[in-house]
N, CA, C and O atoms as a MOPAC input file, in Angstrom:
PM7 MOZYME 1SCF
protein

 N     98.66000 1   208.88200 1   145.47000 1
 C     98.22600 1   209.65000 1   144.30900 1
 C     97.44600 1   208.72700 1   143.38600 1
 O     97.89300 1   207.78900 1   142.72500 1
 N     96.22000 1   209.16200 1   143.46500 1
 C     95.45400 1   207.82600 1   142.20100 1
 C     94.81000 1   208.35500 1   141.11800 1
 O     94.02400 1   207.81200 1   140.34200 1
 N     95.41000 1   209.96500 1   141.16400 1
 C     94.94000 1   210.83800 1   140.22800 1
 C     95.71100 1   211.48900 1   138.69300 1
 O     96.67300 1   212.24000 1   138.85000 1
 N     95.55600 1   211.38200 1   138.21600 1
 C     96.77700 1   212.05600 1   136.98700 1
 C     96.95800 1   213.43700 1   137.14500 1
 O     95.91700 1   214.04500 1   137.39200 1
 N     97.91200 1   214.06000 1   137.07900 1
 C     97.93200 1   215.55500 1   137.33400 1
 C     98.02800 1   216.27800 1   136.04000 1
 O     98.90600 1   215.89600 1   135.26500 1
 N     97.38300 1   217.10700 1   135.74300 1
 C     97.11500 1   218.09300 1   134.17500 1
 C     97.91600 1   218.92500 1   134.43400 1
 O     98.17100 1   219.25400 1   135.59200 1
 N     98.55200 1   219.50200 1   133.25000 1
 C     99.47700 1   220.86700 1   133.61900 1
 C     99.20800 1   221.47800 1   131.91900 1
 O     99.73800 1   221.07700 1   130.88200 1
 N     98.49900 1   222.24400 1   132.05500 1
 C     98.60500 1   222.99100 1   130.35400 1
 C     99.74300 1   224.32700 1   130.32900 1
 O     99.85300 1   225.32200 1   131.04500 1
 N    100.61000 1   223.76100 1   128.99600 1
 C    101.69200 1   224.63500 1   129.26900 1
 C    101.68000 1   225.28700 1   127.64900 1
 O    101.10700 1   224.86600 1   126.64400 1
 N    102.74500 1   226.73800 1   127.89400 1
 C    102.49300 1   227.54900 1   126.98300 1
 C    103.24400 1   227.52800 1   125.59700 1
 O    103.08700 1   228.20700 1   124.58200 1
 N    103.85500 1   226.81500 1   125.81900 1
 C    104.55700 1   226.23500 1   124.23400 1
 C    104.23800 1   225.01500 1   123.51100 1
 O    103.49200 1   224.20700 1   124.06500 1
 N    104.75500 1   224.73500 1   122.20900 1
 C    104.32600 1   223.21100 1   121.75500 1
 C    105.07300 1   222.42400 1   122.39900 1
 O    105.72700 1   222.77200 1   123.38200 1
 N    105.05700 1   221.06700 1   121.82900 1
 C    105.49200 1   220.30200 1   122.59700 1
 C    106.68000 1   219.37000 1   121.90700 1
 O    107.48100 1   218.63200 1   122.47900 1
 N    106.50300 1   219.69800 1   120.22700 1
 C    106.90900 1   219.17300 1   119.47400 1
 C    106.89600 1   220.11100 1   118.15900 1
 O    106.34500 1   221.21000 1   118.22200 1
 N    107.56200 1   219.62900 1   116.86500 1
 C    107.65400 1   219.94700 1   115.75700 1
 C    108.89100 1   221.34700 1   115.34600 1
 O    108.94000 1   222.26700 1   116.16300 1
 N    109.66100 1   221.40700 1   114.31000 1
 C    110.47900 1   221.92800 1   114.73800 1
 C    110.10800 1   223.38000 1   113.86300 1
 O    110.93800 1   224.28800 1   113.83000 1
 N    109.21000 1   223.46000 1   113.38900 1
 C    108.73400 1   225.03300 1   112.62100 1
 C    107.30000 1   225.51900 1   113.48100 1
 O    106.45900 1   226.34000 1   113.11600 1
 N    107.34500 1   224.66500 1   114.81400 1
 C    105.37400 1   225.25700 1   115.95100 1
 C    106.00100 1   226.72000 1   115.94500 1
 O    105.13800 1   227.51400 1   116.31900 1
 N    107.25100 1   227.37300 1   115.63800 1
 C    106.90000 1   229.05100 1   115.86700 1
 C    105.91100 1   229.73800 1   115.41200 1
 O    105.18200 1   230.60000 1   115.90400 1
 N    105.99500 1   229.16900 1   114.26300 1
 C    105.29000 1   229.49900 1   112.62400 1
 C    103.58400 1   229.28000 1   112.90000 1
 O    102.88000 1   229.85400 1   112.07000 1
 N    102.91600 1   228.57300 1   113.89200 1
 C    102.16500 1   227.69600 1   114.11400 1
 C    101.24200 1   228.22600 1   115.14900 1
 O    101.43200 1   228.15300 1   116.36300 1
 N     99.74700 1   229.02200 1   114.27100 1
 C     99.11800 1   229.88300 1   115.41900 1
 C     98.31800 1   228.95900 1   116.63300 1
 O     97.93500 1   229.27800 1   117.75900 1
 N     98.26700 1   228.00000 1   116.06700 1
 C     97.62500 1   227.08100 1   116.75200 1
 C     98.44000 1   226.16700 1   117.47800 1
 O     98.92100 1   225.32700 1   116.71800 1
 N     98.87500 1   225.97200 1   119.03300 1
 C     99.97100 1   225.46500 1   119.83200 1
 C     99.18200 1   225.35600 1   120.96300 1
 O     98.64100 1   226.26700 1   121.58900 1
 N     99.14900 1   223.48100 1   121.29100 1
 C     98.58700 1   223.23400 1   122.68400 1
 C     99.78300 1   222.37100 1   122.90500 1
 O    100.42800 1   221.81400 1   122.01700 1
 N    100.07200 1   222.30800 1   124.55700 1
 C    101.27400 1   221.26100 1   125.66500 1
 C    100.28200 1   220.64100 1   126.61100 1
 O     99.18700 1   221.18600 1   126.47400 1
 N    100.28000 1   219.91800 1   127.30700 1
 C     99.92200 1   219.05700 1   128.14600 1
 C    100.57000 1   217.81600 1   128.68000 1
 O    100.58400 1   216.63800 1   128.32300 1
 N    101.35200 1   218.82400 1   130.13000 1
 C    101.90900 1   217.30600 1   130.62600 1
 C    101.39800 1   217.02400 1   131.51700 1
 O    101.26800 1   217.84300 1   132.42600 1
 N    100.77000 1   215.40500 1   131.64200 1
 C    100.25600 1   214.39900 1   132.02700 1
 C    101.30800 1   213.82500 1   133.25100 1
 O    102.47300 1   213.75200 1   132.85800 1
 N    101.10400 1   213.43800 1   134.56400 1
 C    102.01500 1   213.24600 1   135.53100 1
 C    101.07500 1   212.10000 1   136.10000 1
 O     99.92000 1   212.50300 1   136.23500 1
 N    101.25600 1   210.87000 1   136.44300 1
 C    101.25700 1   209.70100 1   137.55000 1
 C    102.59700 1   209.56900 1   137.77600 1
 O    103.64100 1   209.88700 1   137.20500 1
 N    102.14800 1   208.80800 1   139.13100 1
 C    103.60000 1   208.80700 1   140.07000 1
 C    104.57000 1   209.08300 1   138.94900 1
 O    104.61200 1   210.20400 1   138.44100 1
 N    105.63200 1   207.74800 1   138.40100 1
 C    106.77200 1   208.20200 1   137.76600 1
 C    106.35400 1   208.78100 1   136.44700 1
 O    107.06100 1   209.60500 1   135.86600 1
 N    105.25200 1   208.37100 1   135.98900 1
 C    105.63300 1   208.61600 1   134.42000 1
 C    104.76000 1   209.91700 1   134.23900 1
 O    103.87400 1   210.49200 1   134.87100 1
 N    105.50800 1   210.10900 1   132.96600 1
 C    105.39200 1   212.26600 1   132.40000 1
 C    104.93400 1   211.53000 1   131.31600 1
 O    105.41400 1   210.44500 1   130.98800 1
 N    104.05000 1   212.07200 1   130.77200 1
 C    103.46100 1   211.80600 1   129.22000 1
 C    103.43100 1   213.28400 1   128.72500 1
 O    102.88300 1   214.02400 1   129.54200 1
 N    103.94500 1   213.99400 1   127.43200 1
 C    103.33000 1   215.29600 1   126.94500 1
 C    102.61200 1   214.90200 1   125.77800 1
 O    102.92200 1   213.94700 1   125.06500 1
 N    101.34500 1   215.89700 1   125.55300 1
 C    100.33900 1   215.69100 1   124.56900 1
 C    100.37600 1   217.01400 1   123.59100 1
 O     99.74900 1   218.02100 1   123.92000 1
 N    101.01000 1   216.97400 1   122.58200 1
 C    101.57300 1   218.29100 1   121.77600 1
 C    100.60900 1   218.43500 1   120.49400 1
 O    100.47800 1   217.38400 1   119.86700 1
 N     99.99700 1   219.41100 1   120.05700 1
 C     98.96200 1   219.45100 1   119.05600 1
 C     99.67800 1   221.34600 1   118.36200 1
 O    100.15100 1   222.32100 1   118.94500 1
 N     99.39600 1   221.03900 1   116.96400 1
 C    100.30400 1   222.36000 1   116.13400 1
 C     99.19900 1   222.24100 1   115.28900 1
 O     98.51700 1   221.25600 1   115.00600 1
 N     99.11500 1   223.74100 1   114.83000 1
 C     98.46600 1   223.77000 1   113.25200 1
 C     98.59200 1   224.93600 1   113.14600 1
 O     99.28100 1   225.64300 1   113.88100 1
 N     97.74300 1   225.39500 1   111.93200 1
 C     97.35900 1   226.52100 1   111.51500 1
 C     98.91800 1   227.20800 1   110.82700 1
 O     99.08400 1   228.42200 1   110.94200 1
 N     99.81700 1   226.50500 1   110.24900 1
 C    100.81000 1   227.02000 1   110.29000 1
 C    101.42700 1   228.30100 1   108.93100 1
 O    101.64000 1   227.86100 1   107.80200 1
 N    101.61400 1   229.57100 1   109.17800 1
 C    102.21700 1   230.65600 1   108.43300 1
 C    102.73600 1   230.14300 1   107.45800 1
 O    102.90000 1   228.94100 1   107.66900 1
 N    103.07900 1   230.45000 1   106.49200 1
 C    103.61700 1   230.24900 1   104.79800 1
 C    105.08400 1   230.88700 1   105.60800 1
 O    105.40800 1   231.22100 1   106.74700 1
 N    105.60400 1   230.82500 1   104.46800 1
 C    107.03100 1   231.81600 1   104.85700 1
 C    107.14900 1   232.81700 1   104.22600 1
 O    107.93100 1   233.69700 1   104.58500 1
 N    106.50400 1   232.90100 1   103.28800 1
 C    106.02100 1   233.68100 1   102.18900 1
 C    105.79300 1   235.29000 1   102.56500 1
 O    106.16100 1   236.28900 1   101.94700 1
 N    105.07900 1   235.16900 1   103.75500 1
 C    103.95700 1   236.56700 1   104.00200 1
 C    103.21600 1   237.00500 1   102.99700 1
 O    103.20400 1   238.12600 1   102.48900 1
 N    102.54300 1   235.98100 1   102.71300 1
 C    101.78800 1   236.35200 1   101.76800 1
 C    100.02600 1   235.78400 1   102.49000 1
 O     99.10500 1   235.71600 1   101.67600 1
 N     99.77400 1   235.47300 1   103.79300 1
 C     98.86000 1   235.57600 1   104.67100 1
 C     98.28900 1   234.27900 1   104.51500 1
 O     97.13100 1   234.14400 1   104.90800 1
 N     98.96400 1   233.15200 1   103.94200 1
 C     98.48700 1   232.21300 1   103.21100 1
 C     98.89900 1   231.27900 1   104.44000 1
 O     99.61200 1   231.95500 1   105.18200 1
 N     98.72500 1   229.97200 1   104.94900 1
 C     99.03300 1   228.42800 1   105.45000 1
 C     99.44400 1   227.88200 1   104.56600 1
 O     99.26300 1   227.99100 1   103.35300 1
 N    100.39200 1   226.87100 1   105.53700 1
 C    100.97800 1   225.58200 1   105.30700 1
 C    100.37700 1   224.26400 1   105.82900 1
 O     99.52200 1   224.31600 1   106.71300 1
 N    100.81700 1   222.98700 1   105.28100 1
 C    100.77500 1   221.88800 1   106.17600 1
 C    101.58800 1   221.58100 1   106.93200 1
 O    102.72400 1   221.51200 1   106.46300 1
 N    101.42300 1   221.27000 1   108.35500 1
 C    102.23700 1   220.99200 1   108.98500 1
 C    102.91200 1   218.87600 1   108.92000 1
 O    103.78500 1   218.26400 1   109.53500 1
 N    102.18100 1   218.59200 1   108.14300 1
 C    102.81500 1   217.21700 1   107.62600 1
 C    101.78400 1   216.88600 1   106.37800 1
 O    100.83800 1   217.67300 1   106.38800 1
 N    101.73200 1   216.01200 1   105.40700 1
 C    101.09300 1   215.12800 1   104.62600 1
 C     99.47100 1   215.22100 1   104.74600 1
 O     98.74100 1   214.30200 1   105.11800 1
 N     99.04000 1   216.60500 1   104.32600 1
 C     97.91100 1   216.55600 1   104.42400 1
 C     97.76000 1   216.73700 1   105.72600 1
 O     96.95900 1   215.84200 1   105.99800 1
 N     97.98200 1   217.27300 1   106.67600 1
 C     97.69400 1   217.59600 1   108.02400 1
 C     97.78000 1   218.72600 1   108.02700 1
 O     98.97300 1   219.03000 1   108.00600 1
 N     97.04900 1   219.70100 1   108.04600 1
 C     96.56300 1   220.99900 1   108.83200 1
 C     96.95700 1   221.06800 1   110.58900 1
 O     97.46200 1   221.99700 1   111.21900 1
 N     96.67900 1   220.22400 1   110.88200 1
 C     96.71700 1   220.17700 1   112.38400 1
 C     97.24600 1   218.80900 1   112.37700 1
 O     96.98900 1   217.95900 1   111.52500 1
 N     98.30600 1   218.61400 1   113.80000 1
 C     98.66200 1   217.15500 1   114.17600 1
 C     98.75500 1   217.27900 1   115.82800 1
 O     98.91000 1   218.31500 1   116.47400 1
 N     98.63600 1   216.11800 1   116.25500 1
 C     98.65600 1   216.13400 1   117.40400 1
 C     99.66300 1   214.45900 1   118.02200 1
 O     99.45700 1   213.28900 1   117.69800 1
 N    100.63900 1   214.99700 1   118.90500 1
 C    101.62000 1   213.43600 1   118.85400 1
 C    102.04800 1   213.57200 1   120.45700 1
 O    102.03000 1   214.61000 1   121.11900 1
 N    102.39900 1   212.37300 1   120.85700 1
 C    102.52200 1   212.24400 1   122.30500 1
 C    103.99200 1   211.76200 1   122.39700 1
 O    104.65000 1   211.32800 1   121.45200 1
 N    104.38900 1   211.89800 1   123.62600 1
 C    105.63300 1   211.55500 1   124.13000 1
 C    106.09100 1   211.42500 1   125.09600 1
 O    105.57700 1   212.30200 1   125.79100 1
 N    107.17900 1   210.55900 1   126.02900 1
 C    107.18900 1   210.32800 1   127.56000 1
 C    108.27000 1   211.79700 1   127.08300 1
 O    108.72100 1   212.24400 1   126.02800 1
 N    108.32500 1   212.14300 1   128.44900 1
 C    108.88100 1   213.55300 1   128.90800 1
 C    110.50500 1   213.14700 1   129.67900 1
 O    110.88600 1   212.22500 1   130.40000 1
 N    110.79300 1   213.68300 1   129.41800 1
 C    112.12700 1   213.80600 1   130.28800 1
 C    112.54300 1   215.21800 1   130.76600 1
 O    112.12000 1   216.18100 1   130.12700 1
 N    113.52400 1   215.46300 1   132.08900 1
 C    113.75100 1   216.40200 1   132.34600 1
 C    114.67600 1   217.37600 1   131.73700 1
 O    115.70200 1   217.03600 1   131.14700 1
 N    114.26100 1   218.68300 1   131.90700 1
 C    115.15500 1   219.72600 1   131.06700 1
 C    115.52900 1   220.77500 1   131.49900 1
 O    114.71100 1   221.52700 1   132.03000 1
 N    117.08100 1   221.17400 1   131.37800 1
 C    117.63400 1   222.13600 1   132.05900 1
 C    117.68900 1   222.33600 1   133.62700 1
 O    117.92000 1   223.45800 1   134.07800 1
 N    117.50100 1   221.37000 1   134.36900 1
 C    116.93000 1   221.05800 1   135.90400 1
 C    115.83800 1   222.14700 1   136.17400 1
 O    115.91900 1   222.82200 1   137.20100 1
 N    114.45500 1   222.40400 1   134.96100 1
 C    113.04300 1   223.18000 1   135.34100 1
 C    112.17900 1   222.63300 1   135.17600 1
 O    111.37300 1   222.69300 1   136.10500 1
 N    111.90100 1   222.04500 1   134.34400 1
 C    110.84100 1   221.10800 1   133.34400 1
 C    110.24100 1   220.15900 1   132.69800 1
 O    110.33800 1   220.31100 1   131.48000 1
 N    109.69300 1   219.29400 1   133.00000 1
 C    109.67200 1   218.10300 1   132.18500 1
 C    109.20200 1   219.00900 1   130.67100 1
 O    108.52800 1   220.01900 1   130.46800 1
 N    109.96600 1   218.02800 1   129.77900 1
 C    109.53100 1   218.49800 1   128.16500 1
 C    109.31100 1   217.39600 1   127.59000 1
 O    109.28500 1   216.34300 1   128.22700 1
 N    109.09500 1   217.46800 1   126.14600 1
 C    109.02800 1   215.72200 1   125.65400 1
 C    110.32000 1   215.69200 1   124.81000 1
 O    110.99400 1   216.54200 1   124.22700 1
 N    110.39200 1   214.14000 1   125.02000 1
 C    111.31100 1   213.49400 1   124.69200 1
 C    110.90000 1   212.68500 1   123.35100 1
 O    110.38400 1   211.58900 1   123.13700 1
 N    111.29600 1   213.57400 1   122.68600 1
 C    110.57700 1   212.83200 1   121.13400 1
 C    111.60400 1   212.04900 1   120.45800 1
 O    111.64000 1   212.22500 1   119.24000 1
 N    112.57700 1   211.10300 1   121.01900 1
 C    112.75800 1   209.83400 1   121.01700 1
 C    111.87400 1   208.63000 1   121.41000 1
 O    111.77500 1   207.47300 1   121.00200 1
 N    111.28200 1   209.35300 1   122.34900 1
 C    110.24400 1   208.41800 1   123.08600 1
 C    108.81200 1   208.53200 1   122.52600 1
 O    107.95900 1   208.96500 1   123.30100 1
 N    108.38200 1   208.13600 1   121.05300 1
 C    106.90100 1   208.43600 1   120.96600 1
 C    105.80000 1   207.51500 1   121.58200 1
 O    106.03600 1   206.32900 1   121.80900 1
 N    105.00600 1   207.89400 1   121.75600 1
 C    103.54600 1   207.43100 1   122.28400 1
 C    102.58200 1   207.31100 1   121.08100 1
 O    101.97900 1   208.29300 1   120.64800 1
 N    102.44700 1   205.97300 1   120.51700 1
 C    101.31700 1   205.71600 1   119.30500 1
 C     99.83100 1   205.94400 1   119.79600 1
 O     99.19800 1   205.18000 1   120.52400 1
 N     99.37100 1   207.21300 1   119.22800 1
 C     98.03800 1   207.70900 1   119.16700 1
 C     96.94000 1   206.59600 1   118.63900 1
 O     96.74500 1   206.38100 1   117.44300 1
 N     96.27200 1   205.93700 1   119.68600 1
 C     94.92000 1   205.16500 1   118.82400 1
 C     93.91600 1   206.05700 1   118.10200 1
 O     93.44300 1   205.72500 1   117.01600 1
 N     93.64800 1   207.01300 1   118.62000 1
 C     92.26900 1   207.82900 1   118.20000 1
 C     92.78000 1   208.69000 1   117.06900 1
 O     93.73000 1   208.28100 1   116.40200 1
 N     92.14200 1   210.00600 1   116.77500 1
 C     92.41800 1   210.35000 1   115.80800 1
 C     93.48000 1   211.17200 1   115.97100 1
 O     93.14900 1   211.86900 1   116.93100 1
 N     95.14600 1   211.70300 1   115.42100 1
 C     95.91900 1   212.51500 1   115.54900 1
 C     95.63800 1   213.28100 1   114.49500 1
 O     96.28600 1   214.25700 1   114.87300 1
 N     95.09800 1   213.68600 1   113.26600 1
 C     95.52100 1   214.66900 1   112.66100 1
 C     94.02600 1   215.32400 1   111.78100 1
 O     93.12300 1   214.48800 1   111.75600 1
 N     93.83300 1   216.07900 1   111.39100 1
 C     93.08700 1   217.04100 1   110.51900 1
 C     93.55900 1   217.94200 1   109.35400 1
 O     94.43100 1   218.80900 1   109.28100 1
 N     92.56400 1   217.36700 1   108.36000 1
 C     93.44600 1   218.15500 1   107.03100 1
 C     92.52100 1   219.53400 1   106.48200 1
 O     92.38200 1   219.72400 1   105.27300 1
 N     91.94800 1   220.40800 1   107.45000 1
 C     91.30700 1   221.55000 1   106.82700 1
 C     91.81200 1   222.40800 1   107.85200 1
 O     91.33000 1   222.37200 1   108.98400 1
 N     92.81100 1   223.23200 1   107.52000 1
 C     93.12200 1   224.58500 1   107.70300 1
 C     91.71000 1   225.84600 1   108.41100 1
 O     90.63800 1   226.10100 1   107.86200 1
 N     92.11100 1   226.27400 1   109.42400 1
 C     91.22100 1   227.07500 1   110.18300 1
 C     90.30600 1   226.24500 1   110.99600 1
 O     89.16200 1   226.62900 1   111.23600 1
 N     90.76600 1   225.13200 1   111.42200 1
 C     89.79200 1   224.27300 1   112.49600 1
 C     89.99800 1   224.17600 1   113.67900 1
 O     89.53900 1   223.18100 1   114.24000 1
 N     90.75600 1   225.17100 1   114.46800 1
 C     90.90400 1   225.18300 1   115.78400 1
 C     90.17300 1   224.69000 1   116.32900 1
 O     90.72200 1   223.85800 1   117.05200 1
 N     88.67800 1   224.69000 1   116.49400 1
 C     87.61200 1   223.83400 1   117.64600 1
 C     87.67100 1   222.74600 1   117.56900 1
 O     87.54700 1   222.12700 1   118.62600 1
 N     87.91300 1   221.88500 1   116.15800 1
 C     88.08600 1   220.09100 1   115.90700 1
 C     89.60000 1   220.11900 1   116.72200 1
 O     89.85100 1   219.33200 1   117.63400 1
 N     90.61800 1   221.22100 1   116.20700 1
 C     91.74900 1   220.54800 1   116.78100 1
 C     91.88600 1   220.88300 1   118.15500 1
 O     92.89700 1   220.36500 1   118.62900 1
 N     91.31000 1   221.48500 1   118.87300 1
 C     90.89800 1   221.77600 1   120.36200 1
 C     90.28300 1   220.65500 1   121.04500 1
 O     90.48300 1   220.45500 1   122.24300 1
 N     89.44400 1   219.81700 1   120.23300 1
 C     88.36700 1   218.62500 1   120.53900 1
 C     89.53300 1   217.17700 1   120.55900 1
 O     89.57600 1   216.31900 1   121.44100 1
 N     90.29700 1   217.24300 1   119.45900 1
 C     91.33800 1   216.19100 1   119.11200 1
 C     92.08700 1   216.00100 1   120.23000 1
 O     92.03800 1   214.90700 1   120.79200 1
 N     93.06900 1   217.25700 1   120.83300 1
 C     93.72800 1   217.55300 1   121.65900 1
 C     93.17700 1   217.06800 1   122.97600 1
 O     93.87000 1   216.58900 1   123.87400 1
 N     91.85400 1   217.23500 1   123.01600 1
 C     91.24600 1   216.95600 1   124.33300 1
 C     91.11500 1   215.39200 1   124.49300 1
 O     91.57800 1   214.75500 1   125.43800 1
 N     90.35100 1   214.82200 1   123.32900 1
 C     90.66300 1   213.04600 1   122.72900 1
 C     92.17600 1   212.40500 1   123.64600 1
 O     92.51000 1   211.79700 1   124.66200 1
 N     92.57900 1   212.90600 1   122.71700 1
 C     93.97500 1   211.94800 1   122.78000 1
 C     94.66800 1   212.40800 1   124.19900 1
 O     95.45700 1   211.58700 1   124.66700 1
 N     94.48400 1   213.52600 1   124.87900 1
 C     94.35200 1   213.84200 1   126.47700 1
 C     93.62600 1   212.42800 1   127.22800 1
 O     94.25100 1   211.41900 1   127.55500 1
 N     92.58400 1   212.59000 1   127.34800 1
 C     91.63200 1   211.37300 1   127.82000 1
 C     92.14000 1   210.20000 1   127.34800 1
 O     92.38600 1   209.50200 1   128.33200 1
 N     92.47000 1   209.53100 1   126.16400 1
 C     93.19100 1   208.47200 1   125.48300 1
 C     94.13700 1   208.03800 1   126.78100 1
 O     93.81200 1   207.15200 1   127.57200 1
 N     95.66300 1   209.00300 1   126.88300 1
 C     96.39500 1   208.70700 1   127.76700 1
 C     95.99100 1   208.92900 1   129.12400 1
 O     96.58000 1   208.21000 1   129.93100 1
 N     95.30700 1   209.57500 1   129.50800 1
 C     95.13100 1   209.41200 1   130.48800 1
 C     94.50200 1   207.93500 1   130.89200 1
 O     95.02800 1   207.29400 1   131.80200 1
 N     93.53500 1   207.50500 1   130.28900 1
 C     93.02700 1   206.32900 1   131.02300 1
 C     94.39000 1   205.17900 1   130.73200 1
 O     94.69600 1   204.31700 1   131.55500 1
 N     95.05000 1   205.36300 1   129.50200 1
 C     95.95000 1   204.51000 1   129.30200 1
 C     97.03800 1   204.50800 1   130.75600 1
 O     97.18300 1   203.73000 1   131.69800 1
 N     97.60100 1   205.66400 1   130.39800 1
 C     98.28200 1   205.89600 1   132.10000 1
 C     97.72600 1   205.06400 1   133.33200 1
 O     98.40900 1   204.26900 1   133.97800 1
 N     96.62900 1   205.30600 1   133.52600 1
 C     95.69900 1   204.57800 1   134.99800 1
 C     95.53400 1   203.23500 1   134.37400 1
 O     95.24500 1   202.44300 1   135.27100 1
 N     95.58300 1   202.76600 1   133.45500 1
 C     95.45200 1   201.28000 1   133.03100 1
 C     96.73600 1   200.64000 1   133.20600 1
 O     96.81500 1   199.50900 1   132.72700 1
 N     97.87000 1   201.15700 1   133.84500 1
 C     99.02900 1   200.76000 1   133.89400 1
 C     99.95000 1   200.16000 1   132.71700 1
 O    100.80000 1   199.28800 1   132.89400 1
 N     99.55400 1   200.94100 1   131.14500 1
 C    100.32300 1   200.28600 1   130.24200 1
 C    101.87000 1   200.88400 1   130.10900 1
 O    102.80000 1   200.51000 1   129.39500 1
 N    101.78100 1   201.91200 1   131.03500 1
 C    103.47600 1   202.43000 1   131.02200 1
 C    104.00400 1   202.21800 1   131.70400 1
 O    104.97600 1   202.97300 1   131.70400 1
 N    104.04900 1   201.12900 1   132.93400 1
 C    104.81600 1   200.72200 1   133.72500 1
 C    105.09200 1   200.67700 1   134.91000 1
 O    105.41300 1   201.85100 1   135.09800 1
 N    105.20900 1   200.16900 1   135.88000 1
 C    105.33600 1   200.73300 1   136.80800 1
 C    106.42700 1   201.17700 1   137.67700 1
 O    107.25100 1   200.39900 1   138.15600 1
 N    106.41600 1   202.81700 1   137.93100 1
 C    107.49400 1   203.86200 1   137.91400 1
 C    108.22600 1   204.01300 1   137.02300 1
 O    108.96500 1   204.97900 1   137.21200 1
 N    108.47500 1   203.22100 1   135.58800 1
 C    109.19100 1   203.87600 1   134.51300 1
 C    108.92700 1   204.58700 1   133.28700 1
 O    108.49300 1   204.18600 1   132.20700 1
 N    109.21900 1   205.52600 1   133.61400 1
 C    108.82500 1   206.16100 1   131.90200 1
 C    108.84300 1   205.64300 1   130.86500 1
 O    109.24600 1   206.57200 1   130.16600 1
 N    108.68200 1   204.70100 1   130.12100 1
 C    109.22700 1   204.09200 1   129.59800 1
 C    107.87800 1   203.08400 1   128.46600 1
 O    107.63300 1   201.92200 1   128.79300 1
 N    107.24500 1   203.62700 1   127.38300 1
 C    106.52300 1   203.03300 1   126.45400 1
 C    106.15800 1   201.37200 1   126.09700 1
 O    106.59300 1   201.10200 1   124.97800 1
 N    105.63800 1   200.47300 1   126.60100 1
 C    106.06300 1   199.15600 1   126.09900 1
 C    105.93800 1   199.07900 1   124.37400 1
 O    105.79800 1   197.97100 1   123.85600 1
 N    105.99500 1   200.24400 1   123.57300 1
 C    105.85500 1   200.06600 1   122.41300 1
 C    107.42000 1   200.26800 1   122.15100 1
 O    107.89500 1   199.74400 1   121.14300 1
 N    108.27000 1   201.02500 1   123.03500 1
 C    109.52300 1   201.48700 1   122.81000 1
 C    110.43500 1   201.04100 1   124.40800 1
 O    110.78600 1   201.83000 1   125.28500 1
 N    110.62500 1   199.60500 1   124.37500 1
 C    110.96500 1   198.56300 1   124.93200 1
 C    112.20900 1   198.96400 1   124.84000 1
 O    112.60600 1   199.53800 1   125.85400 1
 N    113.08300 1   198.85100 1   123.85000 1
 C    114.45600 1   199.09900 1   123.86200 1
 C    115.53700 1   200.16300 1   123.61200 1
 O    116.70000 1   200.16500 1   123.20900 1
 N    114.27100 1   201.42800 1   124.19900 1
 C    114.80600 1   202.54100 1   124.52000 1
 C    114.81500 1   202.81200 1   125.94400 1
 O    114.02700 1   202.02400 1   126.46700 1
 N    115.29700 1   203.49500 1   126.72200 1
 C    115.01700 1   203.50400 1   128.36500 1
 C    115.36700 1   204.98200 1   128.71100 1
 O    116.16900 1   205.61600 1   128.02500 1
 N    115.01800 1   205.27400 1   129.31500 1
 C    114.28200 1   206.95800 1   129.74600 1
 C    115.77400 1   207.61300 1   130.19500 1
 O    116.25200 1   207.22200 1   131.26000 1
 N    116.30700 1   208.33200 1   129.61300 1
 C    117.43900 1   209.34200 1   129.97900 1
 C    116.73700 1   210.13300 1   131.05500 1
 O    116.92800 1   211.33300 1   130.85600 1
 N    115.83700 1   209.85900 1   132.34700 1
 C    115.79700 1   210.84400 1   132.70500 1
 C    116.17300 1   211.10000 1   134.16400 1
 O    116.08000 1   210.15600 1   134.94900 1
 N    116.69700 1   212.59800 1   134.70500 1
 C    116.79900 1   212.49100 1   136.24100 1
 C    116.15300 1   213.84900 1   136.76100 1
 O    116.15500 1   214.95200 1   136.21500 1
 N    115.69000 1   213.51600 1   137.77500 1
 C    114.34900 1   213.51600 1   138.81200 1
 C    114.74900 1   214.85800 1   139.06000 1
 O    115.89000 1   215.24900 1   138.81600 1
 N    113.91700 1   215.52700 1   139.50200 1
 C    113.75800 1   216.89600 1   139.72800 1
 C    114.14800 1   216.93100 1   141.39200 1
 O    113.41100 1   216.60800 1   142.32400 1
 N    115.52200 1   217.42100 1   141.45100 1
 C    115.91500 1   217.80400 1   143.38400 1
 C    115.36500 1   218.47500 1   144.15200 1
 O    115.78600 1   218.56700 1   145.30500 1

């Protein structure tokens, strides 16, 4: 396998109010052992109903954050947001209604890990971040 495998999936990937959040991209990233997910939220509902947005962090309209994946419920890799992945490029946008920038971002920081992945900075066969060294991957393998 010398290829990364794409999987775009239908929920976020992260954040704990993405219900709220019209804007929701997943992307898990697969070489041999390691799962990377690439999770991007915005656009997020008031609570209000009053038709208005929120930020989804500090001036972020949109964010986008990565994470090694671990397995879930014996179906799925999901992310393991113990395990973050530090974004070089850009993760976040602060203007409300920008789906195409945060569509473009999402796609960024996609390509980001991916070449990172094929550059071998995650290891070889372990899930496992060299930024997050002294955490080690709770995870077991799909039967």
């Amino acid at each position: 396998m010398n290829e990364v495998k794409r999987t775009e999936r239908g929920w976020a990937g992260h954040f704990i109010c993405s219900s709220r959040c019209r804007f929701r991209r997943n992307t898990l990233l697969e070489y041999k052992e390691t799962k990377i997910v690439v999770s991007t939220v915005g656009l997020m509902e008031s609570t209000l109903n009053d038709r208005q947005f929120d930020y989804v962090g500090w001036e972020r309209a949109y964010e986008t954050m990565v994470f090694h994946a671990t397995w879930q419920q014996g179906k799925y890799w999901d992310s393991d947001v113990s395990q973050e992945v530090y974004v070089q490029g850009q993760w976040g946008l602060p203007n409300l209604d920008d789906d195409d920038k945060a569509n473009d971002m999402h796609e960024a920081v996609v390509d980001e890990m991916t070449q990172r992945i094929l550059s071998g900075e995650f290891g070889h066969g372990r899930n496992i971040s060299p930024l997050h060294h002294t955490h080690y991957a709770r995870i077991t393998e799909p039967k």
